[in-house]
C-alpha positions in Angstrom: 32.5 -53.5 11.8 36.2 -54.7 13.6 38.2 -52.1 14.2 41.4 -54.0 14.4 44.8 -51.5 14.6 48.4 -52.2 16.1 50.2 -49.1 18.1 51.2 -45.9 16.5 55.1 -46.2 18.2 55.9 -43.5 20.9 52.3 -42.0 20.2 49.5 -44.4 20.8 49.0 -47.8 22.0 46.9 -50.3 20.1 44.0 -49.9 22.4 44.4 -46.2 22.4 44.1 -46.4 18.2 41.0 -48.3 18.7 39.3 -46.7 21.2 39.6 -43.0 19.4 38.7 -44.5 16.0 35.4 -46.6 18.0 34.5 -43.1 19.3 34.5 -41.4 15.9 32.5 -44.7 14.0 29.9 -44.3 17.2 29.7 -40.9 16.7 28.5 -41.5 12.9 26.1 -44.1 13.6 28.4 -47.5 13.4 28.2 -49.9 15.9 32.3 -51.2 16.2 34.0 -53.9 17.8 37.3 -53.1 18.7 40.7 -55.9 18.4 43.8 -54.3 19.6 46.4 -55.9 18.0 50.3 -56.5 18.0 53.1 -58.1 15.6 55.7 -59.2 18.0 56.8 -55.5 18.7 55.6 -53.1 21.6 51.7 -54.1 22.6 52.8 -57.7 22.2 52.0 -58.5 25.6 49.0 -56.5 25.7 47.4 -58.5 22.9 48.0 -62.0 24.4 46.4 -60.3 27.7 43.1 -59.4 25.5 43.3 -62.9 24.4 42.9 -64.2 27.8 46.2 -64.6 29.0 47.5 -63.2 32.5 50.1 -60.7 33.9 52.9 -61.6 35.8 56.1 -59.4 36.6 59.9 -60.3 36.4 62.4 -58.9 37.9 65.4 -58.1 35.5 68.4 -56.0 35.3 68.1 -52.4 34.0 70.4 -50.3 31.5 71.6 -48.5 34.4 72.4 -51.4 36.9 68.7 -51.4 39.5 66.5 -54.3 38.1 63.0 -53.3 37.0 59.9 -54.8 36.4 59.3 -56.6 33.1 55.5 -57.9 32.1 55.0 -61.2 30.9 51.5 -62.9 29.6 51.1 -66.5 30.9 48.3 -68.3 30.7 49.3 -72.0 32.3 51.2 -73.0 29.6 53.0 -70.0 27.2 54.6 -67.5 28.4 55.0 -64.1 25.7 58.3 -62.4 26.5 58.0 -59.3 25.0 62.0 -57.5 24.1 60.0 -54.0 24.0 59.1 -53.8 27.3 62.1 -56.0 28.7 65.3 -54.2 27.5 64.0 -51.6 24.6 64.0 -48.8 23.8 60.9 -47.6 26.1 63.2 -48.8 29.2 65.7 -46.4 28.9 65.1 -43.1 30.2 63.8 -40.4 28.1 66.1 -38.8 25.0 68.4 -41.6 25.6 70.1 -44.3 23.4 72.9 -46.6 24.8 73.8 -48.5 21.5 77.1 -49.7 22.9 76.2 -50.3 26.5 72.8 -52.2 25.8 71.9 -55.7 25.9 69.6 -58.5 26.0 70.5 -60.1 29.3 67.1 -59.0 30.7 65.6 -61.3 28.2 67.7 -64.5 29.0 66.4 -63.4 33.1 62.8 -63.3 31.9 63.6 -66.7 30.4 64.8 -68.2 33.4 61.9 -66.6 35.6 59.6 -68.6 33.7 60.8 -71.8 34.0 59.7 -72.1 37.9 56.0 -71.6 36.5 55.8 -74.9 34.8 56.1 -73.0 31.1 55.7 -75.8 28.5 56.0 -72.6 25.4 57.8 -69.4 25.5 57.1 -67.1 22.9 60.1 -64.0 22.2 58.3 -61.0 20.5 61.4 -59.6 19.2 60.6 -56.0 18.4 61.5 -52.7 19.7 64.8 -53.8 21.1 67.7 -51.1 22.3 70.3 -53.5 21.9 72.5 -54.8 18.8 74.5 -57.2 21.3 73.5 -60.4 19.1 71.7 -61.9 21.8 74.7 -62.4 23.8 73.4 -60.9 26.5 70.3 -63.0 26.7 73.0 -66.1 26.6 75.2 -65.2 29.4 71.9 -64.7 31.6 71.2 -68.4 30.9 74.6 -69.3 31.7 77.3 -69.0 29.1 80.3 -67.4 30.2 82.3 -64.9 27.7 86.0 -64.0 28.3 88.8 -61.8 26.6 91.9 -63.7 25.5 93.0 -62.9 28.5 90.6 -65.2 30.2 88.7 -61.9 31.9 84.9 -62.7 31.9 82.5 -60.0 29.6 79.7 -58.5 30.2 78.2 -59.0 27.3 76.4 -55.9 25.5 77.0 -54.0 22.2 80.6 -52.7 22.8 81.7 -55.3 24.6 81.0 -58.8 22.0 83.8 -57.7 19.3 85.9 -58.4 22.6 85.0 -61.9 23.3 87.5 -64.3 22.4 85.9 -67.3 24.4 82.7 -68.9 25.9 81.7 -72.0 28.0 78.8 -73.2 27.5 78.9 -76.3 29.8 76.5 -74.3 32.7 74.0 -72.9 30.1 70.4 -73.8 31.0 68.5 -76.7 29.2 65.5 -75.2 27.1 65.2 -78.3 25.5 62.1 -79.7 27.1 60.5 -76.4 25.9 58.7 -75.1 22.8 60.7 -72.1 21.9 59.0 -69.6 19.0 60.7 -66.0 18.1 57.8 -63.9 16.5 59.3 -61.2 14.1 58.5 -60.2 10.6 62.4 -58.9 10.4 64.4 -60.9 7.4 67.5 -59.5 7.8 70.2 -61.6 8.5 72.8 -60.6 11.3 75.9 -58.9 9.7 76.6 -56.6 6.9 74.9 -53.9 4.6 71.8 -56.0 5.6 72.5 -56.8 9.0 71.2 -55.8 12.3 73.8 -52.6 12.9 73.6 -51.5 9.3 70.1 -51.5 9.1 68.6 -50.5 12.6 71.6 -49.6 14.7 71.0 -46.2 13.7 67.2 -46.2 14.9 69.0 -46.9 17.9 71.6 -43.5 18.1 74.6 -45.4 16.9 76.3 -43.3 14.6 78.5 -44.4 11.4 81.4 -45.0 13.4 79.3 -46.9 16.7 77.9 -49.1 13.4 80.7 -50.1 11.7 81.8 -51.2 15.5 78.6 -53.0 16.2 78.7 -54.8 13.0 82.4 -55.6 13.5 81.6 -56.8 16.9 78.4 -58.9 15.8 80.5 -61.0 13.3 83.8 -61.4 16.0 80.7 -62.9 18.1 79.5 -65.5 15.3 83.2 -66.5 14.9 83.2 -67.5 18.5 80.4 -68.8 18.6 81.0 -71.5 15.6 84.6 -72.4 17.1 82.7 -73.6 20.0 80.8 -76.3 18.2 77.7 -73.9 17.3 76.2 -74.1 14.1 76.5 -70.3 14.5 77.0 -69.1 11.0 74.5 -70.5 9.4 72.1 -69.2 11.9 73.7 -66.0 11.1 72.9 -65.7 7.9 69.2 -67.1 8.2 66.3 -64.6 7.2 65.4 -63.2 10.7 68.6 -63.8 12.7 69.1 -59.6 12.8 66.0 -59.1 14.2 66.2 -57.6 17.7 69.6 -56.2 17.4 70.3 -59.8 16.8 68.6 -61.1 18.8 67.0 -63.6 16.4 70.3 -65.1 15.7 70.9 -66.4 19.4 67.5 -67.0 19.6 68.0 -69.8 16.8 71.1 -71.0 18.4 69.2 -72.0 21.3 66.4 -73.7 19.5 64.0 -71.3 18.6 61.4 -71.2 15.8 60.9 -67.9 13.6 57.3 -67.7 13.0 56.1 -64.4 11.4 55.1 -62.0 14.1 51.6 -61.1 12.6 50.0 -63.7 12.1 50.8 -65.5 15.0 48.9 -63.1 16.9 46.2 -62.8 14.6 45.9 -66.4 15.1 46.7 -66.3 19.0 43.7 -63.4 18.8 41.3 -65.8 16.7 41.2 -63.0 14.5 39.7 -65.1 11.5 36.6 -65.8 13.7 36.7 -62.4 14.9 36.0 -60.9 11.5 33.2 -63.4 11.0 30.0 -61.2 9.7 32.3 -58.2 9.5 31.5 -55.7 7.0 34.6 -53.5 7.6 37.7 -53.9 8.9 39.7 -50.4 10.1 42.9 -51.3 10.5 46.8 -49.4 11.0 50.1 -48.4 12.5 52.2 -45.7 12.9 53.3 -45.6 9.3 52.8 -47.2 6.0 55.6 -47.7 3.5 57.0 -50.5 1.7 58.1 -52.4 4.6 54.3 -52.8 4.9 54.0 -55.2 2.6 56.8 -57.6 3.5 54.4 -58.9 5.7 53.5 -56.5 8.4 50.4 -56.5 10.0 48.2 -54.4 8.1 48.9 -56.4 5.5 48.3 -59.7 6.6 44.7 -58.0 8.0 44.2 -57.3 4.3 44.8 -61.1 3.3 43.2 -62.9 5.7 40.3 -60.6 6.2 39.6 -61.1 2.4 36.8 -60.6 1.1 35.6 -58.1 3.7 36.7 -54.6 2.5 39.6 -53.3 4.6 40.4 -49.1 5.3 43.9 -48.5 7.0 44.2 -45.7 9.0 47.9 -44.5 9.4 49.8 -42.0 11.2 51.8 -41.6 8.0 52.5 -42.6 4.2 54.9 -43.3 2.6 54.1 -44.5 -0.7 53.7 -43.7 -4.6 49.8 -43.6 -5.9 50.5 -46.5 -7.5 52.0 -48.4 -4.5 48.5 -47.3 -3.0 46.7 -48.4 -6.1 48.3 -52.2 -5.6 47.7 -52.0 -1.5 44.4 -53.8 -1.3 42.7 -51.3 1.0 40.0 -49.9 0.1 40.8 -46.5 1.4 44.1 -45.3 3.5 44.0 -42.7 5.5 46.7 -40.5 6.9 47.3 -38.5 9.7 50.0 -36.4 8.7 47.0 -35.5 5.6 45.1 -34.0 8.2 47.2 -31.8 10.0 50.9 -29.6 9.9 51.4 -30.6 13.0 53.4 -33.3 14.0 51.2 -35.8 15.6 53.9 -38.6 16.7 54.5 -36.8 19.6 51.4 -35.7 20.2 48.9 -37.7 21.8 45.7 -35.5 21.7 46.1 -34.5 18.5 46.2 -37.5 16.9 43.3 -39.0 19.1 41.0 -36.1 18.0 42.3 -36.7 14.6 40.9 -40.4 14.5 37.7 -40.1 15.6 37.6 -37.4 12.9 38.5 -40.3 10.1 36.1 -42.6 12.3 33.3 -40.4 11.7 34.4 -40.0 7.9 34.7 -43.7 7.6 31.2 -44.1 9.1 29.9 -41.7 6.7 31.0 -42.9 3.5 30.2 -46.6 4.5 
């Protein structure tokens, strides 16, 4: 049996989903293996490091000035740069949300740190970022300079791009020697009713008005960016470009190839040969909904671990019987089923409620 889950956000990590559900399994007589698991989001460092990779730190700039620490998984040649643990949401202090005063530079830093290693790949797991800056930040760390029409140099972060008038590009770093990959299953483009501020800038604590002005701002930034000889709005409206607060979009612009998130590190993980002689496969995230099957992770489990019977194990539900009925798992369970408390925010609870499904699971199987 594989037990094989990604994080439960701002509850549990990957390894923590694992380890409760490979306690309850044990407990019922099952013998698990356990495959913590990421999709270019938070834990995507953490999976490259359970597929042998190493941790190093950067230093790069905080949201409130002091640098901090940022992990990065190298193992001689890639480099995994994870926008979660670099400048997301988990970097800002707790009950906080800078929408406007965010931004990506940290990334372009993390970037730059790499390069004296000898990276010949850089991977950008774009997921869980605090920032709707369009990935402006990330380019002014590797050298592009942003100014007003007054010729005042910017800062670049989300309240700041709709002011950008100009940018030189002439000192920006050469990536081209490099392999460049941006892991995301986002397809949202970067502007408008499906564009990064519209669709997560309020995951973010922007409200209606901070959107309208982060969206405004995003596609002042695209403007500038195609009157300097950037292909920059057709890279905007590519499938992926508002992923990361936009982040996708500049990745593009600077050479970067979407993959989908998921199954690059199920394939990173060896996950098809991990499932090998499998009879099970427990797999889940924090919540299960439609955006589930536009390609998240449990959902690519379910494909490519076919025909081994899969169960998904979720913090939550969000879908019809007959959504359910079409899944593919076998059996989904929910934590919010199991309990009337709220178990996001509460760690014990839903451990002790997961090795309770692992010990069901075990049962029936």
């Amino acid at each position: 049996m594989l037990v094989a889950p990604d994080k439960y956000k701002g509850c549990l990590t990957a390894a923590d989903v694992g380890r409760h559900l490979a306690d309850g399994l044990a407990a019922g007589g099952m013998r698990p293996r356990v495959l913590p698991l990421a999709d270019g989001g938070d834990g995507s460092v953490d999976a490259a490091l359970s597929a042998g990779f190493r941790l190093r730190r950067v230093a790069v700039r905080g949201h409130d000035g002091p640098d901090h620490a940022a992990p990065v998984a190298f193992d001689g040649r890639t480099a995994v740069i994870e926008v979660a643990a670099t400048c997301g949401m988990r970097t800002l202090p707790p009950g906080v949300s800078a929408p406007l005063e965010s931004s990506t530079y940290a990334v372009g830093q993390a970037i730059l740190a790499t390069l004296g290693w000898g990276v010949q790949r850089i991977v950008l797991a774009l997921g869980g970022s605090a920032s709707t800056d369009g990935g402006a930040g990330m380019l002014a760390a590797l050298g592009a300079v942003f100014t007003d029409d007054r010729g005042r140099r910017i800062d670049p972060c989300g309240g700041t791009v709709g002011d950008i008038a100009h940018v030189d590009l002439s000192a920006s770093a050469d990536l081209s020697h490099l392999d460049l990959l941006a892991a995301t299953d986002v397809t949202h483009v970067l502007t408008g009713a499906q564009g990064a501020a519209a669709v997560y800038g309020p995951q973010k604590g922007a409200t209606e008005r901070e959107v309208r002005l982060l969206d405004a701002g995003l596609e002042n930034l695209v403007t500038v960016l195609d009157r300097a000889g950037l292909d920059a709005r057709r890279a905007a409206a590519t499938p992926g470009a508002g992923s990361a607060g936009g982040l996708g979009f500049a990745a593009l612009l600077i050479g970067a190839d979407p993959v989908p998130g998921a199954d690059f590190f199920l394939d990173l993980l060896r996950f098809d040969e991990q499932v090998i002689g499998a009879s099970l496969v427990v797999t889940g995230e924090g919540r299960l909904d439609t955006q589930t099957f536009a390609g998240k992770l449990p959902t690519a489990i379910s494909r490519r671990s076919a025909p081994v019977p899969v169960v998904a194990v979720v913090g939550a539900r969000d879908l019809t019987d007959t959504d359910l009925a079409a899944s593919g798992f076998r059996a989904v369970y929910a934590l919010t089923d199991l309990s009337d408390q709220d178990t996001r925010s509460d760690p014990v609870l839903a451990g002790r409620l997961l090795e309770h499904v692992g010990r069901h699971i075990a049962h029936q199987s």
